[in-house]
PQR file with spaces between the fields and no chain letter, atoms N, CA, C, O and H, PARSE charges and radii, in Angstrom:
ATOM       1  N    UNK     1      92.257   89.000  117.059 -0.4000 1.5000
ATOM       2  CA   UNK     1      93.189   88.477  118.028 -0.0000 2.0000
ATOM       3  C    UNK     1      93.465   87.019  117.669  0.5500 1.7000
ATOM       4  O    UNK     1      92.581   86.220  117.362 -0.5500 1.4000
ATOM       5  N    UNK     2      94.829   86.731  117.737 -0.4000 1.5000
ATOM       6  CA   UNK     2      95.032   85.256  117.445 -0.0000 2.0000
ATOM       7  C    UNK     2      96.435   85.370  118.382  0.5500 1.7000
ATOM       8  O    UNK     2      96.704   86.317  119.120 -0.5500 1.4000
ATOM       9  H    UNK     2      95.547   87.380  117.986  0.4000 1.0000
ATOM      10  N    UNK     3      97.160   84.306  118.192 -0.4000 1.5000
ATOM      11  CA   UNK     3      98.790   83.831  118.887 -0.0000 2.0000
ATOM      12  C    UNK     3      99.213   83.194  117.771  0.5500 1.7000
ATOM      13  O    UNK     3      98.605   82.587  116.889 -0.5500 1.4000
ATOM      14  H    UNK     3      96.941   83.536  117.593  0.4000 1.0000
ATOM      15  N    UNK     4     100.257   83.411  117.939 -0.4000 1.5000
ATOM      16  CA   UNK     4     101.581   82.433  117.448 -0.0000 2.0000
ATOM      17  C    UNK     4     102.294   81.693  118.330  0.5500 1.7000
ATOM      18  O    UNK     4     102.375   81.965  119.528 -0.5500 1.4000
ATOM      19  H    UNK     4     100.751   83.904  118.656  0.4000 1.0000
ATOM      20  N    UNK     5     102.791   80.814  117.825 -0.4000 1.5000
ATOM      21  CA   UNK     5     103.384   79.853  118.495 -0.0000 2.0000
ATOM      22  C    UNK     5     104.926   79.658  118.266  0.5500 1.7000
ATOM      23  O    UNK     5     105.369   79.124  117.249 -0.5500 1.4000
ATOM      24  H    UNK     5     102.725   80.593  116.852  0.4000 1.0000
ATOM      25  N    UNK     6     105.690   80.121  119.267 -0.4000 1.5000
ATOM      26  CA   UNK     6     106.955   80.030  119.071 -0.0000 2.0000
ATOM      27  C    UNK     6     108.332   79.386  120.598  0.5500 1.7000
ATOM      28  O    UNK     6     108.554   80.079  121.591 -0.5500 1.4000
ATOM      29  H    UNK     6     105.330   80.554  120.093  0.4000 1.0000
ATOM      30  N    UNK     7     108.775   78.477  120.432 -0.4000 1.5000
ATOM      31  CA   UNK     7     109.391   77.438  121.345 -0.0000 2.0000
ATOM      32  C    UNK     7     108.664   77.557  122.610  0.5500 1.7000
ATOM      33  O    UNK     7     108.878   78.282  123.582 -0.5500 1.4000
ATOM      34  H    UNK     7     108.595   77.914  119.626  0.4000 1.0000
ATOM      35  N    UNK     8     107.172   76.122  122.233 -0.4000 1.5000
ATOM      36  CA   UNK     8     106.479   75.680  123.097 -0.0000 2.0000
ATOM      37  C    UNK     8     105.654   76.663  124.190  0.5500 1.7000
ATOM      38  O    UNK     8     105.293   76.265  125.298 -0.5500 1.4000
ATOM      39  H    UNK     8     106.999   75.534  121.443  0.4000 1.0000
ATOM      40  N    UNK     9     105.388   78.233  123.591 -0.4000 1.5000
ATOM      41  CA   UNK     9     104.860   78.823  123.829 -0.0000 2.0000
ATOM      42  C    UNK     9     103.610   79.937  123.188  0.5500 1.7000
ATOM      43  O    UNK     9     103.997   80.701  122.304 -0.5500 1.4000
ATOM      44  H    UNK     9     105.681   78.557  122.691  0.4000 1.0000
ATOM      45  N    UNK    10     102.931   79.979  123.390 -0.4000 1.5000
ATOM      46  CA   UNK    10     101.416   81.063  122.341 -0.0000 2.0000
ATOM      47  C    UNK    10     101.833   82.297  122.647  0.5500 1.7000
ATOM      48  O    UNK    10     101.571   82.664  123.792 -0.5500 1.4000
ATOM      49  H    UNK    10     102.617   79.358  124.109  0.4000 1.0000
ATOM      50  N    UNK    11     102.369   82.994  121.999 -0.4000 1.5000
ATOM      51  CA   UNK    11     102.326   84.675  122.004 -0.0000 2.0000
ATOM      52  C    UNK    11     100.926   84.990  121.850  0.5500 1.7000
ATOM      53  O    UNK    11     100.322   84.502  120.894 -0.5500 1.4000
ATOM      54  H    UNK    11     102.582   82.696  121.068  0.4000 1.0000
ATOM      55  N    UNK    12     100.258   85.843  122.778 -0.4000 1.5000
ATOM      56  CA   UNK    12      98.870   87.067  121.665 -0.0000 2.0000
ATOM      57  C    UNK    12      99.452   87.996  120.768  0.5500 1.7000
ATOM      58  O    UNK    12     100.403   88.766  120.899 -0.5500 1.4000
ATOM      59  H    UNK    12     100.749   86.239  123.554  0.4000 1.0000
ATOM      60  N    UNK    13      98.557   87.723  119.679 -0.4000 1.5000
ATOM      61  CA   UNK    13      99.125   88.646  118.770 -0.0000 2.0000
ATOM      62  C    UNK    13      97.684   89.420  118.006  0.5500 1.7000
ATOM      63  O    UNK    13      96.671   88.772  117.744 -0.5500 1.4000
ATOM      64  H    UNK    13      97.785   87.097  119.573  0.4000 1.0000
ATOM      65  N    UNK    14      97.865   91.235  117.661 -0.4000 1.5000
ATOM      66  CA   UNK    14      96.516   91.408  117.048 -0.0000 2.0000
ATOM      67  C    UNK    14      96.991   91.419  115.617  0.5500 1.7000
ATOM      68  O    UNK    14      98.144   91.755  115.346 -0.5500 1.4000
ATOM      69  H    UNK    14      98.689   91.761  117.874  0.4000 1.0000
ATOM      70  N    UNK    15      95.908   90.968  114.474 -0.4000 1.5000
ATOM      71  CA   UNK    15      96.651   91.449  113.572 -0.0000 2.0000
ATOM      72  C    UNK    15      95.400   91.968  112.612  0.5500 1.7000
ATOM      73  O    UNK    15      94.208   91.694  112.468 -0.5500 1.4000
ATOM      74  H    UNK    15      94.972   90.695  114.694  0.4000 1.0000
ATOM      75  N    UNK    16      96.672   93.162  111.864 -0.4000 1.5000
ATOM      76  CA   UNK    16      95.522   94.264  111.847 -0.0000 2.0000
ATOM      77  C    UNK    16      96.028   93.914  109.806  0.5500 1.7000
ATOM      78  O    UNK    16      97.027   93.372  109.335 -0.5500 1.4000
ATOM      79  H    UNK    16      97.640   93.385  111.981  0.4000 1.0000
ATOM      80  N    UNK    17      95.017   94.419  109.240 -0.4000 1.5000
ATOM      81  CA   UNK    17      95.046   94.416  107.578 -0.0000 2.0000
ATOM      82  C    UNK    17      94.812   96.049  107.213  0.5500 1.7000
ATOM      83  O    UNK    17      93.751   96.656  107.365 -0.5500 1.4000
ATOM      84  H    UNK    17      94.205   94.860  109.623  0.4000 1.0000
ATOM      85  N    UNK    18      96.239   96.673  106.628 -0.4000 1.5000
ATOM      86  CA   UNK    18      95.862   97.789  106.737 -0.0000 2.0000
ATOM      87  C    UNK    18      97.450   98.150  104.983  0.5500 1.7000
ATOM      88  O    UNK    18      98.633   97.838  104.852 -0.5500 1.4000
ATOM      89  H    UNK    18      97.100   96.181  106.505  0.4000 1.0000
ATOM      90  N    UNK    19      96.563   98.812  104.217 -0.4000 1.5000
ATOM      91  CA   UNK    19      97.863   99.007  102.936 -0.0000 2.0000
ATOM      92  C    UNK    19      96.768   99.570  102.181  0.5500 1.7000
ATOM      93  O    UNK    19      95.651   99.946  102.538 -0.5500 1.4000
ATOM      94  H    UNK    19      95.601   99.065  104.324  0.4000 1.0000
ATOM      95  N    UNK    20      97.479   99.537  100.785 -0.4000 1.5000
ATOM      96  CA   UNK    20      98.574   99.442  100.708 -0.0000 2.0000
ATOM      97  C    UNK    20      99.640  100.087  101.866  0.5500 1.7000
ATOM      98  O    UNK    20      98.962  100.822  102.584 -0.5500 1.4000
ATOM      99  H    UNK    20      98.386   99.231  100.496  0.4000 1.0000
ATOM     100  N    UNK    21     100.945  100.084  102.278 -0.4000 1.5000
ATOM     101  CA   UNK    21     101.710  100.438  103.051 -0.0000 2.0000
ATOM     102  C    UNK    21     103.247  101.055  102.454  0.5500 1.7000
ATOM     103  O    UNK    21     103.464  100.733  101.286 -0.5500 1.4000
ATOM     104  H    UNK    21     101.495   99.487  101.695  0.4000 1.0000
ATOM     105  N    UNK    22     104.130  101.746  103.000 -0.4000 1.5000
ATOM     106  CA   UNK    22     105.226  102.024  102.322 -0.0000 2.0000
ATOM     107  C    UNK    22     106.008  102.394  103.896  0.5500 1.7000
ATOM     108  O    UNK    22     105.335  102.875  104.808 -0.5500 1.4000
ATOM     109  H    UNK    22     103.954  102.008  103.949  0.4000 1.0000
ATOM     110  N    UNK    23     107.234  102.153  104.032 -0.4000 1.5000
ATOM     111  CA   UNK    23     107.957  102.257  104.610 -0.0000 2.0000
ATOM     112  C    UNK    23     108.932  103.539  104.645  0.5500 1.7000
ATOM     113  O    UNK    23     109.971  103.643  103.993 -0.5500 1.4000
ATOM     114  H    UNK    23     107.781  101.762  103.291  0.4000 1.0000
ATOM     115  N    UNK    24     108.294  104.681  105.705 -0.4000 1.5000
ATOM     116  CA   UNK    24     108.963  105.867  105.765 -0.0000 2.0000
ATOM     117  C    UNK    24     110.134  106.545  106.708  0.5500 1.7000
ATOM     118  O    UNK    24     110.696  107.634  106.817 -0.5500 1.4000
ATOM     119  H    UNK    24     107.450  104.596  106.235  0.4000 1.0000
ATOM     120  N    UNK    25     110.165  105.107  107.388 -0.4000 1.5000
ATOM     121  CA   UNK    25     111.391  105.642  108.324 -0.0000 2.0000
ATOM     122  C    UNK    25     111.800  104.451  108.948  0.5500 1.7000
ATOM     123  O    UNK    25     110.818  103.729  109.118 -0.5500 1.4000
ATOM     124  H    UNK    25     109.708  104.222  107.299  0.4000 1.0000
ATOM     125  N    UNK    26     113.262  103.742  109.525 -0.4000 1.5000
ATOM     126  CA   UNK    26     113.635  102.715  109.873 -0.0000 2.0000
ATOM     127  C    UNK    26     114.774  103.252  111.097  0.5500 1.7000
ATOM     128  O    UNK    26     115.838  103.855  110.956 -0.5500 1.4000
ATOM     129  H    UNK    26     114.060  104.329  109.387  0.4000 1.0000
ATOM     130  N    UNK    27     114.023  102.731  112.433 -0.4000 1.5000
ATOM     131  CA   UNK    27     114.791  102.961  113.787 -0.0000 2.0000
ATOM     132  C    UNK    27     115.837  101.868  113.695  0.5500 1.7000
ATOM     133  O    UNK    27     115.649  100.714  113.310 -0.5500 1.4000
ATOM     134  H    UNK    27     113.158  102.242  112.548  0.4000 1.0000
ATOM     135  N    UNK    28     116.882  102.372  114.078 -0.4000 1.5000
ATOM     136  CA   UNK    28     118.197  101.212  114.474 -0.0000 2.0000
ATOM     137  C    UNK    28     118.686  101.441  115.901  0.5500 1.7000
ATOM     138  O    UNK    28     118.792  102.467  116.574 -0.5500 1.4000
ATOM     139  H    UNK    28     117.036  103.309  114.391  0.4000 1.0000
ATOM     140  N    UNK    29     118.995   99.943  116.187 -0.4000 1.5000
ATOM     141  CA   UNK    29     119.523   99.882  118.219 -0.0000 2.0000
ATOM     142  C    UNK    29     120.865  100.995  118.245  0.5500 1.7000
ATOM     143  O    UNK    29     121.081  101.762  119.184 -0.5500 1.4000
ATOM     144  H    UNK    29     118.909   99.110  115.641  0.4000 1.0000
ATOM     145  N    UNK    30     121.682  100.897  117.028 -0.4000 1.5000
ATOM     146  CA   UNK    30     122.623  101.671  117.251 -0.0000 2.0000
ATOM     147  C    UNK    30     122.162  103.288  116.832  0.5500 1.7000
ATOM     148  O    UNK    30     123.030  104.142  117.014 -0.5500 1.4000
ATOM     149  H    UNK    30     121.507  100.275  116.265  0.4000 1.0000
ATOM     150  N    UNK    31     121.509  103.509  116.559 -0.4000 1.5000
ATOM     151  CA   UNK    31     121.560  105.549  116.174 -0.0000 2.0000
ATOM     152  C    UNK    31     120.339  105.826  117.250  0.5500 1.7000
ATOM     153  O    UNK    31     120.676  106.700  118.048 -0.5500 1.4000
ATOM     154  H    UNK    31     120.804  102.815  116.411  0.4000 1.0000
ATOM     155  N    UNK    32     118.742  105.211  117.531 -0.4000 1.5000
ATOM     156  CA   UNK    32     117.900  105.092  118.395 -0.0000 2.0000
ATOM     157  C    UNK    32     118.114  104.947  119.490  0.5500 1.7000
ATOM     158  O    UNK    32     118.248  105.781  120.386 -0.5500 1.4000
ATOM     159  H    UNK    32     118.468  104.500  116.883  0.4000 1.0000
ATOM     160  N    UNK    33     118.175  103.564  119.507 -0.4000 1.5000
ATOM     161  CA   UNK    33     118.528  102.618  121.030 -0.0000 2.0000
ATOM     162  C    UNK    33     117.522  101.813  120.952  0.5500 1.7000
ATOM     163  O    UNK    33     117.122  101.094  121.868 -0.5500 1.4000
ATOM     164  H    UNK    33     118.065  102.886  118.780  0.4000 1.0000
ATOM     165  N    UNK    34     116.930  101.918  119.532 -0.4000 1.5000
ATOM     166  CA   UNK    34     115.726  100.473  119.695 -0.0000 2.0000
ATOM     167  C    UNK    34     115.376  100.075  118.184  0.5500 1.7000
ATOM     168  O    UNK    34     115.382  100.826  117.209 -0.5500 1.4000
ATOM     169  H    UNK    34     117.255  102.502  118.788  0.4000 1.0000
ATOM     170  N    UNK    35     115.152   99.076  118.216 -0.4000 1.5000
ATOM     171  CA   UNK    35     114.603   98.823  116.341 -0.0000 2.0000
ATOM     172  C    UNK    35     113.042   98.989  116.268  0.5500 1.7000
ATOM     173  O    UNK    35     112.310   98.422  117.080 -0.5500 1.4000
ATOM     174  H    UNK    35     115.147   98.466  119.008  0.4000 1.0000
ATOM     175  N    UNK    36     112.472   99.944  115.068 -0.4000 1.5000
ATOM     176  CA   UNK    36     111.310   99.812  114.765 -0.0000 2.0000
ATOM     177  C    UNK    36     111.053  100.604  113.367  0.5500 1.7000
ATOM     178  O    UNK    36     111.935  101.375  112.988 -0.5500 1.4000
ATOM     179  H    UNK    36     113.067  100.404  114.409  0.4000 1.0000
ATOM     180  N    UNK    37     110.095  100.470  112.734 -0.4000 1.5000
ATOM     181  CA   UNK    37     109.889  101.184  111.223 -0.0000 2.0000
ATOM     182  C    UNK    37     108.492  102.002  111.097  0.5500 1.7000
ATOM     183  O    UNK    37     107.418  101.539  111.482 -0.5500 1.4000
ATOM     184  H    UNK    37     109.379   99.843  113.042  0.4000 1.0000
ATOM     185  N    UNK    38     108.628  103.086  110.596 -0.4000 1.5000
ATOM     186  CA   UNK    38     107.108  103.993  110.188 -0.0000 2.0000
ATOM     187  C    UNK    38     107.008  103.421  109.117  0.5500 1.7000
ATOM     188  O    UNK    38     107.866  103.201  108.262 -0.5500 1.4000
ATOM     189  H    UNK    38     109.500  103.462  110.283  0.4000 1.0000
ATOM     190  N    UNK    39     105.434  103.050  109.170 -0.4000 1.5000
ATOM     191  CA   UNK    39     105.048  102.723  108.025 -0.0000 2.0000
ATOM     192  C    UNK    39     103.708  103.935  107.791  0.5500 1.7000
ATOM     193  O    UNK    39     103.065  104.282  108.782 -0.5500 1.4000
ATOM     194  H    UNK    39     104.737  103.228  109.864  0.4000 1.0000
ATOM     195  N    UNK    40     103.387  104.501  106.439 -0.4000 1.5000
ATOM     196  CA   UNK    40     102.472  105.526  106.132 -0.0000 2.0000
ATOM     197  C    UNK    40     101.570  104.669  105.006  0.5500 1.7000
ATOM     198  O    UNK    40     101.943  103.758  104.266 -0.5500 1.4000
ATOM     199  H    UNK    40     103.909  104.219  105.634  0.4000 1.0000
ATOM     200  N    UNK    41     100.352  105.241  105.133 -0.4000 1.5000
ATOM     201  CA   UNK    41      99.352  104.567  104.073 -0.0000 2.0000
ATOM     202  C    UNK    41      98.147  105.365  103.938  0.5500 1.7000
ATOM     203  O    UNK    41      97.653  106.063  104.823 -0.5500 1.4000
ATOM     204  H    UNK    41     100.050  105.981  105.734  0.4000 1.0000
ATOM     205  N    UNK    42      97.591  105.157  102.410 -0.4000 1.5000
ATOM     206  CA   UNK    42      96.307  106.176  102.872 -0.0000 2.0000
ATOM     207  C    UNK    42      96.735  107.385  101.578  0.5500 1.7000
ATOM     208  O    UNK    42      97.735  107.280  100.867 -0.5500 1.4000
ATOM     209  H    UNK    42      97.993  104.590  101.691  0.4000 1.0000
ATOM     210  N    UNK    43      95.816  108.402  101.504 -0.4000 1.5000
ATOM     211  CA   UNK    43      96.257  109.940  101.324 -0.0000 2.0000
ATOM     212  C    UNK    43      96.000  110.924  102.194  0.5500 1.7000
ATOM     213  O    UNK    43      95.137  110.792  103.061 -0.5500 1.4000
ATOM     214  H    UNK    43      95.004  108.487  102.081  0.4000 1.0000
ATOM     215  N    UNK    44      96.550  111.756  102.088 -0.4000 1.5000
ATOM     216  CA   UNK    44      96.986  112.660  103.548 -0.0000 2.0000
ATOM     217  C    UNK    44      96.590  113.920  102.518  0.5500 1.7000
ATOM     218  O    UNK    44      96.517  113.870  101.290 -0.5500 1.4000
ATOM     219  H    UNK    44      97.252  111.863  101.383  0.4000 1.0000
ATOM     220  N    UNK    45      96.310  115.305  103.586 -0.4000 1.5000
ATOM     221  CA   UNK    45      95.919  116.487  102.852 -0.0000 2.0000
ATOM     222  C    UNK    45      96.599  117.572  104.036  0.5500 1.7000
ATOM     223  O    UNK    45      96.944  117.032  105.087 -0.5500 1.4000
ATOM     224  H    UNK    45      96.370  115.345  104.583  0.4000 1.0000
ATOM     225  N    UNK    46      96.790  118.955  103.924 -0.4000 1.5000
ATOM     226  CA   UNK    46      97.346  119.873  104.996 -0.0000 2.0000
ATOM     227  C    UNK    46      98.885  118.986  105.514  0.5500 1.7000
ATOM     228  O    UNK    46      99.096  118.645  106.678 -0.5500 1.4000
ATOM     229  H    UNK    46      96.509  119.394  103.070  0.4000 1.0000
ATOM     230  N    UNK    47      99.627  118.793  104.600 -0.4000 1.5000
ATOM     231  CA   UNK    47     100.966  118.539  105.326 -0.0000 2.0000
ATOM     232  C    UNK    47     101.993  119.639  105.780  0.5500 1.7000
ATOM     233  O    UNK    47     102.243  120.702  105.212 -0.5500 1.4000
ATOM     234  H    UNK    47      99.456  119.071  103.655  0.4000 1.0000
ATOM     235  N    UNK    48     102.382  119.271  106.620 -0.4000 1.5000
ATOM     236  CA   UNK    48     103.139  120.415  107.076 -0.0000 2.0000
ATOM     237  C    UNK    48     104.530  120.465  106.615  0.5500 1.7000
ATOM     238  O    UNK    48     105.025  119.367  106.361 -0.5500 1.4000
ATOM     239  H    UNK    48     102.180  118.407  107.081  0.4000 1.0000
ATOM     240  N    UNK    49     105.313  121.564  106.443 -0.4000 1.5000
ATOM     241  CA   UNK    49     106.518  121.289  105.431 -0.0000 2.0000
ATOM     242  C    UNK    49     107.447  120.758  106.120  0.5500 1.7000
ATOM     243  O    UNK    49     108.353  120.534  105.317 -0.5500 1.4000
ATOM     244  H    UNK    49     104.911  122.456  106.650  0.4000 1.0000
ATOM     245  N    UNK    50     107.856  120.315  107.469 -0.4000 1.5000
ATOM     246  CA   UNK    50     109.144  119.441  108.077 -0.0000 2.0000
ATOM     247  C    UNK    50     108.043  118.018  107.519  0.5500 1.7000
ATOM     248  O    UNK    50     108.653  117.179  106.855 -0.5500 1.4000
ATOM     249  H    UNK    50     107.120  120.497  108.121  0.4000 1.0000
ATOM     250  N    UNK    51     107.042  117.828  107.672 -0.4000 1.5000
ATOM     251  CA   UNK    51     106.656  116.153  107.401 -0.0000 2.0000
ATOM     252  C    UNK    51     106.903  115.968  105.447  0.5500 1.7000
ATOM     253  O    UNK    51     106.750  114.964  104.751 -0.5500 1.4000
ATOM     254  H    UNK    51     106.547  118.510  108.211  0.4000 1.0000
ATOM     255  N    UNK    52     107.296  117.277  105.080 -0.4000 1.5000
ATOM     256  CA   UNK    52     107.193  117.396  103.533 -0.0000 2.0000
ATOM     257  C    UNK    52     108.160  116.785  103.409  0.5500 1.7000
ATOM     258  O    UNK    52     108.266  115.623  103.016 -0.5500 1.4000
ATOM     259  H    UNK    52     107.421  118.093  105.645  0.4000 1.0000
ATOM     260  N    UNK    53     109.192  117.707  103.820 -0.4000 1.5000
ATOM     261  CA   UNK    53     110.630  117.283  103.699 -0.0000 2.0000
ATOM     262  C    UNK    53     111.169  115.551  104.065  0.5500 1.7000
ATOM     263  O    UNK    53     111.998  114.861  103.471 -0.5500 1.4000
ATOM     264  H    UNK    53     109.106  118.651  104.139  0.4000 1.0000
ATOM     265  N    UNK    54     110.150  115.177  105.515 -0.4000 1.5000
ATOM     266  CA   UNK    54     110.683  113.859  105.924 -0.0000 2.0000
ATOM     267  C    UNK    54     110.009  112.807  104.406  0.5500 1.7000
ATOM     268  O    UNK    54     110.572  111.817  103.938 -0.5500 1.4000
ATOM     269  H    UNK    54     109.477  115.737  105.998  0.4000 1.0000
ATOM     270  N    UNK    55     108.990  113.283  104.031 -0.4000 1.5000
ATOM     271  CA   UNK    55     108.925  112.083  103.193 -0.0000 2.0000
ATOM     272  C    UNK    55     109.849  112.525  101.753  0.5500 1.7000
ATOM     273  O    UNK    55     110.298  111.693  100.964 -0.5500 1.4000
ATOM     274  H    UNK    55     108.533  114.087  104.411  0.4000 1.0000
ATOM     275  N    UNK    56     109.983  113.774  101.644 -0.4000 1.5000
ATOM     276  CA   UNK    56     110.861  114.268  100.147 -0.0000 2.0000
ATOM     277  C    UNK    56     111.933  113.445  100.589  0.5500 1.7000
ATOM     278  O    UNK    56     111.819  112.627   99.676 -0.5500 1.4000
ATOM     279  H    UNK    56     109.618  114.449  102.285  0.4000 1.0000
ATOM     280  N    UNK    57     112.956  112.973  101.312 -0.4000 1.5000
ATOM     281  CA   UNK    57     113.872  111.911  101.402 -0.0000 2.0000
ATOM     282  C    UNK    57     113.796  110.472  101.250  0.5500 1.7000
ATOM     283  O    UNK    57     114.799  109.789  101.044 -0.5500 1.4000
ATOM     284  H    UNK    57     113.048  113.638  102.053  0.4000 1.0000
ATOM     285  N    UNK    58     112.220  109.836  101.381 -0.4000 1.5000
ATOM     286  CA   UNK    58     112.202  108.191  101.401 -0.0000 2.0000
ATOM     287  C    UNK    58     111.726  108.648   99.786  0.5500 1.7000
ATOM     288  O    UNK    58     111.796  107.563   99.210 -0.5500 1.4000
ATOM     289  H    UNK    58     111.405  110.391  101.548  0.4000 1.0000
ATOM     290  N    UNK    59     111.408  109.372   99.048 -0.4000 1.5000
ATOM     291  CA   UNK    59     110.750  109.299   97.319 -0.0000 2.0000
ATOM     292  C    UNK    59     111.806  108.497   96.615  0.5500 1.7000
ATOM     293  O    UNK    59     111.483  107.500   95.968 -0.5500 1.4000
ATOM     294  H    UNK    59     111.351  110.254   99.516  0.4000 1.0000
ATOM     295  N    UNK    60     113.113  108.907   96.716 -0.4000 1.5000
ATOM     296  CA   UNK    60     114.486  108.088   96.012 -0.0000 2.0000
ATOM     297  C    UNK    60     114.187  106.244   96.388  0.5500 1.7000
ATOM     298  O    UNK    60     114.283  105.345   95.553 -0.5500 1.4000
ATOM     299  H    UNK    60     113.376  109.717   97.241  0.4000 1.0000
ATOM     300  N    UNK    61     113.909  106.115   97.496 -0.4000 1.5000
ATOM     301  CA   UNK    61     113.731  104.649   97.778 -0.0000 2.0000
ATOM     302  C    UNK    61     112.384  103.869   97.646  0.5500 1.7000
ATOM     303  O    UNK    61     112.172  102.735   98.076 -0.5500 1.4000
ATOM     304  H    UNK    61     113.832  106.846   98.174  0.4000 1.0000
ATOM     305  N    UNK    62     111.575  104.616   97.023 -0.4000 1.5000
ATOM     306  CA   UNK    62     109.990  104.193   96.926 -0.0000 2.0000
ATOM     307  C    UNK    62     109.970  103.673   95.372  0.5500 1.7000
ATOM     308  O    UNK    62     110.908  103.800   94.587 -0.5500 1.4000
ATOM     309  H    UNK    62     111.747  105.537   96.674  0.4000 1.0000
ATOM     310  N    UNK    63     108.699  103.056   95.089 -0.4000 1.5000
ATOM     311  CA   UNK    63     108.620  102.577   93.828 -0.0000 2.0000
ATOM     312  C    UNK    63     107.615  103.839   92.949  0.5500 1.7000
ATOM     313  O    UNK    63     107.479  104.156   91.767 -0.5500 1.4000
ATOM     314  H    UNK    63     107.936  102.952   95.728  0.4000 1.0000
ATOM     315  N    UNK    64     106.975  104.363   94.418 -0.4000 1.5000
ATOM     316  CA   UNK    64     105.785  105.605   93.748 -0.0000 2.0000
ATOM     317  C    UNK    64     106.274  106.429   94.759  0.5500 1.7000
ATOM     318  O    UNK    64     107.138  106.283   95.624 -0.5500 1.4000
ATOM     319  H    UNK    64     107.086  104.105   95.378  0.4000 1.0000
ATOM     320  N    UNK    65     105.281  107.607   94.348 -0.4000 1.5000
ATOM     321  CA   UNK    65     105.699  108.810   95.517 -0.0000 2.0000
ATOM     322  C    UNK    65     104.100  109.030   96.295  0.5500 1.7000
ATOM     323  O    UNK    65     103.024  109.074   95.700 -0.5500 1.4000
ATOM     324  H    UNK    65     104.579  107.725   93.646  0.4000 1.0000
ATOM     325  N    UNK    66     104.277  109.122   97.468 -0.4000 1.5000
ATOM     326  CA   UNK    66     103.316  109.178   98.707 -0.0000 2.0000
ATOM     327  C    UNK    66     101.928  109.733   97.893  0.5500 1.7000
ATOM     328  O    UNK    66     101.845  110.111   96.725 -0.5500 1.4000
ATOM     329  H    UNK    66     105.151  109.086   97.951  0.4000 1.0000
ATOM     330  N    UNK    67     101.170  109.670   98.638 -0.4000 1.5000
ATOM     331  CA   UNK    67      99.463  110.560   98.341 -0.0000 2.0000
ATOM     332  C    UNK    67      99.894  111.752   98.749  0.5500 1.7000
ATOM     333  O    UNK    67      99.244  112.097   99.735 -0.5500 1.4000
ATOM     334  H    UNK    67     101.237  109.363   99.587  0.4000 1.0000
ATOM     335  N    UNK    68     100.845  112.686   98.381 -0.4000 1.5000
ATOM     336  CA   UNK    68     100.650  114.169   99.488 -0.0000 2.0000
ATOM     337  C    UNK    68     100.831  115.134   98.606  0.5500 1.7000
ATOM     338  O    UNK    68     101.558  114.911   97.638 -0.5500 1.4000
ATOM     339  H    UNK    68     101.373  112.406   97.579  0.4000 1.0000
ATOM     340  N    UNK    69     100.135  116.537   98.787 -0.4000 1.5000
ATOM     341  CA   UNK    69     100.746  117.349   98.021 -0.0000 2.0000
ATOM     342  C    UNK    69     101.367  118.569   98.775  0.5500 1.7000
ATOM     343  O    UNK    69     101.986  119.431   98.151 -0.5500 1.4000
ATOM     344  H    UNK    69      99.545  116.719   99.573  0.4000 1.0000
């Protein structure tokens, strides 16, 4: 637990150390109604084939391809 400090005020903030990381999905205010991003890390085992498919689409934009088989 720590804060940041931003116009004359301390936010709490936790911050967690967790990667390598890769970015598998990106929420927008306009298609959502809110901004936020999946991030996946780790290797994974028993995937199920719709979570196959969601990451078979971010592989084109990655530098590697996920831990999954």
């Amino acid at each position: 637990m720590t804060r940041i400090f931003k116009d004359k005020e301390a936010i709490p903030v936790t911050v967690i150390k967790a990667g390598p990381c890769w970015i598998t999905q990106v929420k927008t205010e306009k298609e959502d109604g809110y901004n936020a991003i999946q991030v996946g890390f780790g290797k994974a085992k028993n995937i199920a084939k719709p979570q196959k498919g969601h990451f078979k689409k971010i592989e084109s934009v990655l530098d590697r391809k996920p831990n999954f088989k």
